[in-house]
C-alpha positions in Angstrom: 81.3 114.8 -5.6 83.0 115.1 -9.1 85.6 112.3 -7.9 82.3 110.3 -7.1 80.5 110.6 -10.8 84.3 109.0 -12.0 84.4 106.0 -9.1 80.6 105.4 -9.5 80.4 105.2 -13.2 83.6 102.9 -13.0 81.9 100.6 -10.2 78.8 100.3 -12.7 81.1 99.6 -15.8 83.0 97.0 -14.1 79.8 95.4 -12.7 78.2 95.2 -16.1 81.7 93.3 -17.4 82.3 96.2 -19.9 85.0 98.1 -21.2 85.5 101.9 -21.3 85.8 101.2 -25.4 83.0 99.3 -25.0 80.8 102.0 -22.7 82.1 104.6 -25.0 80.6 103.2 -28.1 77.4 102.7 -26.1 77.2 106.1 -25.1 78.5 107.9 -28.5 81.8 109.0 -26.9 85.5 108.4 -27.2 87.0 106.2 -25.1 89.7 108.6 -23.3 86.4 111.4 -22.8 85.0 108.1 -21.0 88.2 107.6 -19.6 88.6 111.6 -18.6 85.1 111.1 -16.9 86.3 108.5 -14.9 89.2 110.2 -13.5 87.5 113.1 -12.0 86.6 115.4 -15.1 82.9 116.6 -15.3 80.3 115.3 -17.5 77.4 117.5 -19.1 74.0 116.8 -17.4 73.1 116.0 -20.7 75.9 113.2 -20.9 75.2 112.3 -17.5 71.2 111.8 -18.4 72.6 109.6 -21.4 75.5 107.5 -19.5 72.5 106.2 -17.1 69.9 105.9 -19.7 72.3 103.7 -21.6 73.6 101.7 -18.8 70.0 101.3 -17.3 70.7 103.2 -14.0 69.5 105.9 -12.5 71.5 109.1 -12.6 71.5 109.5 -8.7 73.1 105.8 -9.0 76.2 107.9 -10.8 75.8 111.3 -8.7 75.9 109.3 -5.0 78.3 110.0 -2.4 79.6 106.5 -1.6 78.1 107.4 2.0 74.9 107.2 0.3 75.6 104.4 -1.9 76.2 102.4 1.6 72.7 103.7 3.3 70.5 103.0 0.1 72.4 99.9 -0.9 71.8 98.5 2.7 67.8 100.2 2.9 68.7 100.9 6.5 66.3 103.5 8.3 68.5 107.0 9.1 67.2 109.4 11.4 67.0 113.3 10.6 66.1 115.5 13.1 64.4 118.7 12.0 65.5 122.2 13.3 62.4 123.3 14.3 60.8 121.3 16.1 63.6 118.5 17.4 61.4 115.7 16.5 63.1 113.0 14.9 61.4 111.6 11.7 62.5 108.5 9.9 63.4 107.7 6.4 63.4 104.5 4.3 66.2 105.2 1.5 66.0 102.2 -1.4 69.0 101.1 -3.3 67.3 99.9 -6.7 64.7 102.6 -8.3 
């Protein structure tokens, strides 16, 4: 999941057209802790709450597995069975928020 937080917040950098100087600046950091970040070291929750607020995402947008990414990108229906009872119930997952 750490790995994920790095390739995630890359994916929304590069989508936006910006820079790691440029998201660092944004954000209040320096580049290379930007850098660090994306190459697998662990951000603060509180830097985490402030790299979505400043990039206009969600933070479960940077926190996703990229198996979730691809279920609430697509909004396809996945079906969860529940232990107790073996019934299967359905859930709509949403990619924008």
């Amino acid at each position: 999941m750490i790995q994920d937080i790095g390739r995630n917040l890359r994916r929304i950098r590069h989508e936006r057209d910006l820079t790691q100087a440029q998201v660092a600046r944004l954000i209040g950091i320096r580049q290379q802790h930007l850098s660090d970040i994306e190459n697998g070291r662990t951000p603060t929750l509180a830097l985490l709450e402030r790299i979505a607020r400043r990039l206009n995402v969600c933070v479960d947008a940077v926190l996703r597995t990229p198996a979730a990414s691809a279920r609430a990108e697509g909004s396809e229906a996945i079906e969860v069975t529940t232990s107790n009872d073996k019934t299967a119930d359905r859930f709509r997952l949403h990619g924008r928020y």
